[in-house]
C-alpha positions in Angstrom: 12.6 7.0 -26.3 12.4 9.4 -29.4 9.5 11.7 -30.1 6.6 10.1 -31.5 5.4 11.3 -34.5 1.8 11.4 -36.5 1.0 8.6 -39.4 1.3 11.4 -42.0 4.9 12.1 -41.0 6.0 8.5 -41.6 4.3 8.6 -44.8 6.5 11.3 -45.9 9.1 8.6 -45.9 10.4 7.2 -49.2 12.0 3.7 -48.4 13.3 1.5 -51.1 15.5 -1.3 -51.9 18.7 -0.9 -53.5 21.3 -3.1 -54.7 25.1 -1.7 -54.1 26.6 -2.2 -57.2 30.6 -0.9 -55.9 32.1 0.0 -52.3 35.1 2.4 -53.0 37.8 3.9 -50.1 37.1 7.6 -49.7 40.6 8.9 -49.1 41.1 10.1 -45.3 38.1 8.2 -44.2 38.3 5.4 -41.9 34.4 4.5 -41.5 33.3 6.1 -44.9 32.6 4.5 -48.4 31.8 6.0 -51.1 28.7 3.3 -52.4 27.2 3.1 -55.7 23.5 1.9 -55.6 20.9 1.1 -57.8 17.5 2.1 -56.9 15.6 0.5 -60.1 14.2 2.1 -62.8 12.3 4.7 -62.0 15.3 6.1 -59.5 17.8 4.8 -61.3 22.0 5.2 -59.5 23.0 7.2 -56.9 25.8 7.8 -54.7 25.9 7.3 -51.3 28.4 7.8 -48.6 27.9 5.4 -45.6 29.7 5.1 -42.1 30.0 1.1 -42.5 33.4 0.2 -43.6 34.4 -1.0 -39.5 31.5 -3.4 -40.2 31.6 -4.6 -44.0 34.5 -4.9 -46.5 33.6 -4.1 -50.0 33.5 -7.4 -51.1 31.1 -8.2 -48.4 28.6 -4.6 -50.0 29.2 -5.5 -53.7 25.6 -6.9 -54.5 23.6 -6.3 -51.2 20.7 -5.3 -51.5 19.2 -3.0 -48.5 17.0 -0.1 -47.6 17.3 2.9 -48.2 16.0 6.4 -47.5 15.6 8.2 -50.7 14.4 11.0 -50.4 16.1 12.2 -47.1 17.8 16.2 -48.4 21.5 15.5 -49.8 24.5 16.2 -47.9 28.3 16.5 -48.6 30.5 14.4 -46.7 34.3 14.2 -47.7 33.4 16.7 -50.5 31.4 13.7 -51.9 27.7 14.3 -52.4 25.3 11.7 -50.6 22.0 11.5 -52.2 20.3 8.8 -49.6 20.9 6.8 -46.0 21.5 3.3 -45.9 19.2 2.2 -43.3 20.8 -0.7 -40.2 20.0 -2.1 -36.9 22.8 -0.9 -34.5 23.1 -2.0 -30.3 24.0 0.9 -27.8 27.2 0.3 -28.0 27.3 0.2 -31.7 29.9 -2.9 -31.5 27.3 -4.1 -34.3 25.9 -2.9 -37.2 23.7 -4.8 -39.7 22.2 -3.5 -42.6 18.1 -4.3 -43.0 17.5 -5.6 -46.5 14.6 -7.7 -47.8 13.9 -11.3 -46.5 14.2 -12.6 -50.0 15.1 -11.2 -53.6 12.9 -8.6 -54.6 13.2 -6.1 -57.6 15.4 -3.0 -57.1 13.3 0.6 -56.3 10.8 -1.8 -54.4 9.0 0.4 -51.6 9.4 -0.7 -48.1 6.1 0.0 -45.8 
């Protein structure tokens, strides 16, 4: 079990839905895309790079809409900056992966609580 953590923590937390517009190959990556999301209006697009391609094909992303961490500090991976974290459900062994997303359609930059 992790460390638990206080209410006001959590709520430091910005969750939102976002709809991947495009999945690209990042060259020399076998479990990285490079996605393109959009996070509504008030976020508006942002890059992502995601360690999903042994679970999804791009066709599979294109459209998807799932939650994401927003405001979680950027980070350079394959010299590409990420400006979020797709959020999943993963077992141990991590054999499967399965992005959360909404139980319905629901309009993108929606918060998750």
């Amino acid at each position: 079990m992790t460390e638990t953590i206080k209410f006001p923590d959590w709520q430091k937390l910005d969750l939102r839905v976002g709809k991947i517009l495009k999945a690209e190959d990042i060259e020399s990556a076998d479990k990285l895309y490079r996605l393109s999301v959009d996070l509504g209006k008030q976020l508006g697009k942002r890059t992502l790079v995601a360690g999903i391609k042994p679970y999804y094909t791009k066709e599979q992303l294109k459209d998807k809409q799932c939650v994401i961490f927003t405001n979680l500090e950027p980070r350079t991976l394959k010299g590409i900056e990420s400006q979020g974290m797709l959020l999943a459900s993963v077992n141990e062994d991590e054999s499967k992966v399965f992005l959360l997303q909404p139980d319905g359609k629901i309009e993108e930059g929606s918060r998750v609580r």
